[in-house]
Steps between C-alpha positions, in 0.01 A plus 500: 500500500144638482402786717183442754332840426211376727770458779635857416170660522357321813809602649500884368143500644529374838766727537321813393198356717759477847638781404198693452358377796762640737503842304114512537509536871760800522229761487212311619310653865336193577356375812749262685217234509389516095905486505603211647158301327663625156840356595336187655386447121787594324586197335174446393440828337819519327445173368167620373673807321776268352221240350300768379785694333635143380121419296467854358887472346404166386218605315710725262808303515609113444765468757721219404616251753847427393372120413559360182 
């Protein structure tokens, strides 16, 4: 059996991402309004982060897709 490191690592960063996302917030003073406009976008953002994350790994890493 062949492991999907892509898989692993798309994972692992979507996680962090979600994760990093809620923790992001704890501190934050913002306006109710700018708020609820972030959250609105969330899944957009995050999948921003996660794509953008994704292509610098790449770059420095060939991530093998378990296919033989």
């Amino acid at each position: 059996m062949k492991t999907n490191e892509y898989r692993i690592m798309s994972e692992a960063v979507e996680r962090g991402v979600t994760m990093g996302w809620h923790d992001g917030w704890k501190y934050m003073d913002l306006p109710e309004d700018v708020r609820m406009i972030l959250y609105r976008h969330e899944d957009y953002i995050k999948e921003q982060l996660e794509r953008c994350v994704m292509n610098e790994i790449t770059s420095y890493f060939e991530l093998h897709t378990g296919v033989v």
